[in-house]
TIMI-2910 file (N, C-alpha, C, CB; in pm, 1 decimal, decimal comma, always signed):
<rs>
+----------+----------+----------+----------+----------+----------+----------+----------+----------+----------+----------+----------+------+
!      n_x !      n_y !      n_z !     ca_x !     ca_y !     ca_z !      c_x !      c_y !      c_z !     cb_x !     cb_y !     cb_z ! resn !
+----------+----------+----------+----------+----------+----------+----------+----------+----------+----------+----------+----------+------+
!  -1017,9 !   +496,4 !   +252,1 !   -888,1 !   +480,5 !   +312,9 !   -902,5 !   +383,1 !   +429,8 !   -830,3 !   +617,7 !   +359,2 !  Unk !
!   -823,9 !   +287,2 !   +402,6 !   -817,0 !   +200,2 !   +551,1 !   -713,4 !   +253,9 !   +650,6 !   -772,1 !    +36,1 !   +527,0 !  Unk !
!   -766,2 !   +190,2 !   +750,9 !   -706,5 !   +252,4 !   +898,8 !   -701,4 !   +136,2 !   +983,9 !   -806,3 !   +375,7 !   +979,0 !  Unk !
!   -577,6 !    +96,8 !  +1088,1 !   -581,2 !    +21,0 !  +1167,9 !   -546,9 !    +17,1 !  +1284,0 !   -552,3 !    -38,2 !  +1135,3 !  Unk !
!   -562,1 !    +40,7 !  +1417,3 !   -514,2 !   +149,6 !  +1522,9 !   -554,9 !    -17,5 !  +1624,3 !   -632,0 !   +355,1 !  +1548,9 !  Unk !
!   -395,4 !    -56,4 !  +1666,7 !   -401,6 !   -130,2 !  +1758,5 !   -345,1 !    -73,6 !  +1948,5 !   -323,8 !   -239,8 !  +1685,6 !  Unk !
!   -409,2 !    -90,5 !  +1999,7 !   -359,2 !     +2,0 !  +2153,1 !   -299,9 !    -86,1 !  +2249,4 !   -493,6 !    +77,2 !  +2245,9 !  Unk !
!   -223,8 !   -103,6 !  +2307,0 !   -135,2 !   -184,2 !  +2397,9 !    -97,9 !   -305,6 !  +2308,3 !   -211,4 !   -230,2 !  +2543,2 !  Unk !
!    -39,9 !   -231,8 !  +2247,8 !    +63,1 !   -352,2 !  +2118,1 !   +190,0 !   -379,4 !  +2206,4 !   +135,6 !   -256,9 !  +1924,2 !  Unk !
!   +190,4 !   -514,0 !  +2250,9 !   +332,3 !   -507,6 !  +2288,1 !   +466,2 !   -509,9 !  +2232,0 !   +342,2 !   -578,3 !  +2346,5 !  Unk !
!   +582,5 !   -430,9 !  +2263,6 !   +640,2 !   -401,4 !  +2173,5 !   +742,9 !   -563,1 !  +2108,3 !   +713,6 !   -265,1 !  +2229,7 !  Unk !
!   +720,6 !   -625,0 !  +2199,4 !   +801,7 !   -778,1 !  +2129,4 !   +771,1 !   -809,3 !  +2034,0 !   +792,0 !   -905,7 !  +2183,2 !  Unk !
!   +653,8 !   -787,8 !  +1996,4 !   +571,2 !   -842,4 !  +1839,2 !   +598,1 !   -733,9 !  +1768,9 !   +388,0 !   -873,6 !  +1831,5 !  Unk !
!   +669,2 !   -612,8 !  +1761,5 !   +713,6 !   -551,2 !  +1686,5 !   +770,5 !   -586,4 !  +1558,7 !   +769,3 !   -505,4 !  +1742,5 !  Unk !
!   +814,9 !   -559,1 !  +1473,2 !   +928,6 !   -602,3 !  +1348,6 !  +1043,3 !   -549,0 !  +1428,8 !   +912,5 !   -519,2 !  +1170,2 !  Unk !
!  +1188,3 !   -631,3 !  +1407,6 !  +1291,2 !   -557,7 !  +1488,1 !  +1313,9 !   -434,7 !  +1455,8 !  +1408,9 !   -612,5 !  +1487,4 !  Unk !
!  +1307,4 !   -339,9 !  +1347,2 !  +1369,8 !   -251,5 !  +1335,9 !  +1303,7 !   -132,5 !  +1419,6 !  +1390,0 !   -239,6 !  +1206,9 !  Unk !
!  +1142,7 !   -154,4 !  +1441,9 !  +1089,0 !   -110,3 !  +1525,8 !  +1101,0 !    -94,8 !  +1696,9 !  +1015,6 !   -153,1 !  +1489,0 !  Unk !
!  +1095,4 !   -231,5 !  +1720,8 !  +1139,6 !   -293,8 !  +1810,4 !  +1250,9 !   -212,6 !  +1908,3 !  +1182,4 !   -405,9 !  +1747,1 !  Unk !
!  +1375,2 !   -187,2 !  +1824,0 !  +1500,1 !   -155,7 !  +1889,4 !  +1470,3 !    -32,7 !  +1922,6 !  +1628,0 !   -168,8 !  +1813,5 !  Unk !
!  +1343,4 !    +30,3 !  +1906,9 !  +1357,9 !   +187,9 !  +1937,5 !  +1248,8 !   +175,0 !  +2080,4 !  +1291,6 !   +315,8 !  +1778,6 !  Unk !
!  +1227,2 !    +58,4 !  +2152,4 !  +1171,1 !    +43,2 !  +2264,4 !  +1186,1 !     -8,2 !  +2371,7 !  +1107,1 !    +17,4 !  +2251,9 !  Unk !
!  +1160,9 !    +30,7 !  +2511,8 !  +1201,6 !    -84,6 !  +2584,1 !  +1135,0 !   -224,3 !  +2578,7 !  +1198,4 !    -47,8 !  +2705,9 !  Unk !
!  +1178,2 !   -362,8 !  +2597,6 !  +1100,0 !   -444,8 !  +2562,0 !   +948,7 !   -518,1 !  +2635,9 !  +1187,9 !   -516,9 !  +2540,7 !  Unk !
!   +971,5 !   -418,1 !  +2778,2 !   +873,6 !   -467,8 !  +2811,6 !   +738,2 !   -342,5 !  +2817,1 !   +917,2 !   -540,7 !  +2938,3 !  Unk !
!   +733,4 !   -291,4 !  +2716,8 !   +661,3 !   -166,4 !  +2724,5 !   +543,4 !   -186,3 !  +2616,3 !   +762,1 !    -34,0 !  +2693,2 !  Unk !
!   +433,0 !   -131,0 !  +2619,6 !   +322,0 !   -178,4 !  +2538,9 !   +339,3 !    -10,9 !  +2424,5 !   +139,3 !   -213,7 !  +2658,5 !  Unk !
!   +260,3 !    -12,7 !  +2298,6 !   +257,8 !    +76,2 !  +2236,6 !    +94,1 !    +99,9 !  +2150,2 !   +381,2 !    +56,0 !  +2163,7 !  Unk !
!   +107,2 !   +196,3 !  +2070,1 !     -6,3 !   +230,3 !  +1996,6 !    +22,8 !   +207,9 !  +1835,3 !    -44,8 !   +380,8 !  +2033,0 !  Unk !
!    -18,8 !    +83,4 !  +1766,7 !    +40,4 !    +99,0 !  +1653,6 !    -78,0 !   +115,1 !  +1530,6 !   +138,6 !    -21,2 !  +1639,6 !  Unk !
!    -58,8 !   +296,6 !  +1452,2 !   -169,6 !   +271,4 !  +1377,8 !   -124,9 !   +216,4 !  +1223,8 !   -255,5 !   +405,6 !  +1376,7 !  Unk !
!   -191,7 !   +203,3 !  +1164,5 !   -154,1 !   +143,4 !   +988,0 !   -191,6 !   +243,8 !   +946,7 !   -230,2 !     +7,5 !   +901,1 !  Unk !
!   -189,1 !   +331,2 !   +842,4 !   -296,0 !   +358,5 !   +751,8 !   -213,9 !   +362,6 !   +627,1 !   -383,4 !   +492,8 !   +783,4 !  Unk !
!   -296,2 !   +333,4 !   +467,0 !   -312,9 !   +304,8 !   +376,7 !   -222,1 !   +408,9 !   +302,7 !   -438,6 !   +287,1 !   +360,5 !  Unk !
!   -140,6 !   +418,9 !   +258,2 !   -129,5 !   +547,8 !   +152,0 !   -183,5 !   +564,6 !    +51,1 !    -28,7 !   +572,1 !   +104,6 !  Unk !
!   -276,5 !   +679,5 !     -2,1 !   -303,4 !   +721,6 !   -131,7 !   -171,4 !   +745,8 !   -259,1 !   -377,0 !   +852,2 !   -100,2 !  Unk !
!   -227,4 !   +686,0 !   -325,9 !   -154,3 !   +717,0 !   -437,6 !   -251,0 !   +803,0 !   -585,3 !    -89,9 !   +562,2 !   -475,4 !  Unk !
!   -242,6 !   +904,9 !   -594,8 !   -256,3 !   +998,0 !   -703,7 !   -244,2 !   +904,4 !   -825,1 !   -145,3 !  +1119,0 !   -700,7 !  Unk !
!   -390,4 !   +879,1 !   -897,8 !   -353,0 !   +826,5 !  -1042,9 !   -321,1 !   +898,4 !  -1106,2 !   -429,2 !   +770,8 !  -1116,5 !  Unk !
!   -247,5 !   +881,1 !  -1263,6 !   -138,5 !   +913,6 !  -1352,7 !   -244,9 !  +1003,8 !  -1406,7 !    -55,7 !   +793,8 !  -1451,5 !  Unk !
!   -223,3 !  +1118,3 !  -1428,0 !   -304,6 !  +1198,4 !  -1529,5 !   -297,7 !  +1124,2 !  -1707,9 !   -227,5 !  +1372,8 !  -1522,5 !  Unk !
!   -356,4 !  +1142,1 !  -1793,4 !   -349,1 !  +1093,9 !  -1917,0 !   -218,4 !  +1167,1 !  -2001,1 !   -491,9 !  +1117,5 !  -1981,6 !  Unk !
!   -185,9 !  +1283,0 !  -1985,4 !    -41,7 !  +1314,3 !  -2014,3 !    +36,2 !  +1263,4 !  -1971,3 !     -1,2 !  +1408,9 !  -1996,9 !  Unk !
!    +34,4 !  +1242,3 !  -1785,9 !   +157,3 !  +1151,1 !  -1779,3 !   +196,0 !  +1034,1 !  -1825,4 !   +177,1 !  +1128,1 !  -1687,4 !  Unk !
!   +109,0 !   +929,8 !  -1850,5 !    +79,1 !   +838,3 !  -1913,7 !   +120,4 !   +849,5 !  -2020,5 !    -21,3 !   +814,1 !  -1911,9 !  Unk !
!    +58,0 !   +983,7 !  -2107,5 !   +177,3 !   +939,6 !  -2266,2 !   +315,7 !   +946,3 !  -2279,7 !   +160,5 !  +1029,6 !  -2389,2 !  Unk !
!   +333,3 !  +1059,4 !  -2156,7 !   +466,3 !  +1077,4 !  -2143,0 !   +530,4 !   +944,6 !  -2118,0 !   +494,1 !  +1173,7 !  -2039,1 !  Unk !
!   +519,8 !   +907,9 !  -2040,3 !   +551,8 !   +790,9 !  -2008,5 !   +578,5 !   +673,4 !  -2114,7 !   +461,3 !   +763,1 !  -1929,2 !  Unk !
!   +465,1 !   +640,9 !  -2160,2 !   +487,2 !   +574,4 !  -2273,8 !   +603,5 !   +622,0 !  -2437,4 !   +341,7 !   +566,8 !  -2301,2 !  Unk !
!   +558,2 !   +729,1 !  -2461,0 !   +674,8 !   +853,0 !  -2541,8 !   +837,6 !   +782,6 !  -2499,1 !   +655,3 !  +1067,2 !  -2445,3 !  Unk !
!   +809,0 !   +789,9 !  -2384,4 !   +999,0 !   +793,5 !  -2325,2 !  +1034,5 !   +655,8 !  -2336,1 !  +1040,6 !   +845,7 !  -2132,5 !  Unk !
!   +966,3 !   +577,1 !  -2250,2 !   +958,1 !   +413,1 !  -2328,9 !  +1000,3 !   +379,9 !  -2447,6 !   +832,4 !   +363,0 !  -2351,4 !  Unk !
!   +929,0 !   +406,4 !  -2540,6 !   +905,8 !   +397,6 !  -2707,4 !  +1067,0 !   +430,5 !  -2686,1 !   +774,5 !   +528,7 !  -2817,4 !  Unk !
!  +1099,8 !   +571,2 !  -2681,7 !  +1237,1 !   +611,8 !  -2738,0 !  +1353,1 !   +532,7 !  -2668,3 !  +1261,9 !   +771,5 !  -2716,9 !  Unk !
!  +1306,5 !   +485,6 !  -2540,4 !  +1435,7 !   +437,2 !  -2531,8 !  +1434,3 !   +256,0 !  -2498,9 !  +1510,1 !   +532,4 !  -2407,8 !  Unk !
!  +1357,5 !   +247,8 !  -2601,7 !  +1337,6 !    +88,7 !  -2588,8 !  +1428,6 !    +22,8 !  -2728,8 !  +1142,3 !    +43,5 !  -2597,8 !  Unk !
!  +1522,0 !    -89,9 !  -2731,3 !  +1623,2 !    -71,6 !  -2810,8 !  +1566,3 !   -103,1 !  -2981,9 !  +1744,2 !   -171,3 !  -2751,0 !  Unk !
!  +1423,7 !   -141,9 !  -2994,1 !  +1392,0 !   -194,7 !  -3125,5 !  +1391,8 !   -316,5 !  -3190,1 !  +1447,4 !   -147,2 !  -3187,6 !  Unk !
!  +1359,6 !   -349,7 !  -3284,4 !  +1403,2 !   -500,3 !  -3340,5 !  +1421,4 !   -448,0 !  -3545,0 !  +1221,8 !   -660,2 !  -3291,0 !  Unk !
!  +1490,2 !   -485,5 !  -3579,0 !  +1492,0 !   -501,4 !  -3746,6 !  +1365,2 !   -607,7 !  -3795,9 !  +1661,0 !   -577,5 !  -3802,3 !  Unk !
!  +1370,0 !   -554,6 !  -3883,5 !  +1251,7 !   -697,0 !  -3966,0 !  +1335,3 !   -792,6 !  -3963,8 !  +1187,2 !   -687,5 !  -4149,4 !  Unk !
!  +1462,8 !   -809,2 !  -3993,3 !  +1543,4 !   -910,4 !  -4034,5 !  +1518,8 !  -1017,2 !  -3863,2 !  +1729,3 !   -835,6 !  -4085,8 !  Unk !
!  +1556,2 !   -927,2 !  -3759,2 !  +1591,2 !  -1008,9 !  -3608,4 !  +1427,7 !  -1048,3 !  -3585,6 !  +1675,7 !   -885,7 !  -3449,1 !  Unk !
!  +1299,9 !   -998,9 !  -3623,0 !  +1168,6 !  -1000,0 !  -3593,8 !  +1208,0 !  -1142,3 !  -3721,5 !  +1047,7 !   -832,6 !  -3617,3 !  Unk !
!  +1179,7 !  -1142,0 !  -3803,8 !  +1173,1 !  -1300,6 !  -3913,2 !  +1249,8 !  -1425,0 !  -3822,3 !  +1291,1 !  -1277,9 !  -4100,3 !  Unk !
!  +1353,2 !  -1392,5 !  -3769,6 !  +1404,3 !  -1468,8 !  -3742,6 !  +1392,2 !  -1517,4 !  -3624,2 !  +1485,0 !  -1448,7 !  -3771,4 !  Unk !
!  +1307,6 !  -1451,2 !  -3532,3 !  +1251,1 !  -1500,9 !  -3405,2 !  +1146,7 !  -1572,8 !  -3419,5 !  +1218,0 !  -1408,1 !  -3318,7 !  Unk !
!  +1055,2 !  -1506,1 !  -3523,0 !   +925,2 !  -1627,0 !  -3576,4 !   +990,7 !  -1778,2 !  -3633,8 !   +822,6 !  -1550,2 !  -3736,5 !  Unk !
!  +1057,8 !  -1762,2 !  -3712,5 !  +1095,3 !  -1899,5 !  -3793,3 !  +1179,6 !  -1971,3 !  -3672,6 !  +1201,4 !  -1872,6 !  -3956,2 !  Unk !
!  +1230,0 !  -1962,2 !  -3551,0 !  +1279,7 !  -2023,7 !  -3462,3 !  +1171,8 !  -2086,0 !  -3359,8 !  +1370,8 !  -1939,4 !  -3410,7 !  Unk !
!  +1084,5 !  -1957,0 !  -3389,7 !   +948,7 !  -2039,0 !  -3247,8 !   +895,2 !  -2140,0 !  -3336,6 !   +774,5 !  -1916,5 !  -3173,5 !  Unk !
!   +888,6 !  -2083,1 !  -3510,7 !   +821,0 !  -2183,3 !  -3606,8 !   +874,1 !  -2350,7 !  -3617,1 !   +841,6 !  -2115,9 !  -3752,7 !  Unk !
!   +969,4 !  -2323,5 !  -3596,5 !  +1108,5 !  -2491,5 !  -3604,8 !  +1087,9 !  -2571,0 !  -3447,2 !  +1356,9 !  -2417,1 !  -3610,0 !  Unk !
!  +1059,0 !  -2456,0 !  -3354,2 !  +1035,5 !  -2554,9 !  -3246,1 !   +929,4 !  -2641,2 !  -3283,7 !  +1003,4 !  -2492,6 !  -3115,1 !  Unk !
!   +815,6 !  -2634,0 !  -3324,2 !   +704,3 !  -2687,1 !  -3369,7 !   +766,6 !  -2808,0 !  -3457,0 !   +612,5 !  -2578,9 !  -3446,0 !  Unk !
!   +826,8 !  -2798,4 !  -3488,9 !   +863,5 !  -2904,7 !  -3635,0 !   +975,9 !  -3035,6 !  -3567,4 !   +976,8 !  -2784,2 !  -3796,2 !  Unk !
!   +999,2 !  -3025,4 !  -3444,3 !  +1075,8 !  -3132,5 !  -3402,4 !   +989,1 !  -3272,2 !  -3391,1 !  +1139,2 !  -3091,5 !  -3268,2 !  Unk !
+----------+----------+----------+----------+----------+----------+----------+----------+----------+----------+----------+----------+------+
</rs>
């Protein structure tokens, strides 16, 4: 985990939204740290994928032929 702990940060170099919650001539303590994020267990993952699949809209053979023979014709100019 990274960590970044700056001490008499002045608050002008703040981001404003920060900023507005200080007086401006006042110094501060600003730390960072990293958030963990929990990888996907392998169920969630299928799940995931499962729900995808179902709600992804499909193609016909007919609309799949006809996307090849169009990339195929670009070639042929």
């Amino acid at each position: 985990m990274n960590k970044i702990v700056r001490q008499h940060y002045p608050v002008s170099q703040l981001p404003a939204d920060l900023r507005a919650q200080f007086a401006d001539d006042t110094s501060v303590t600003v730390t960072i740290e990293e958030e963990i994020r929990n990888p996907l267990t392998r169920e969630q993952l299928l799940e995931m994928f499962e729900k995808a699949r179902k709600n992804s809209p499909g193609t016909t053979l007919e609309e799949a032929v006809a996307r090849v023979r169009a990339l195929r014709d670009e070639w042929d100019d």
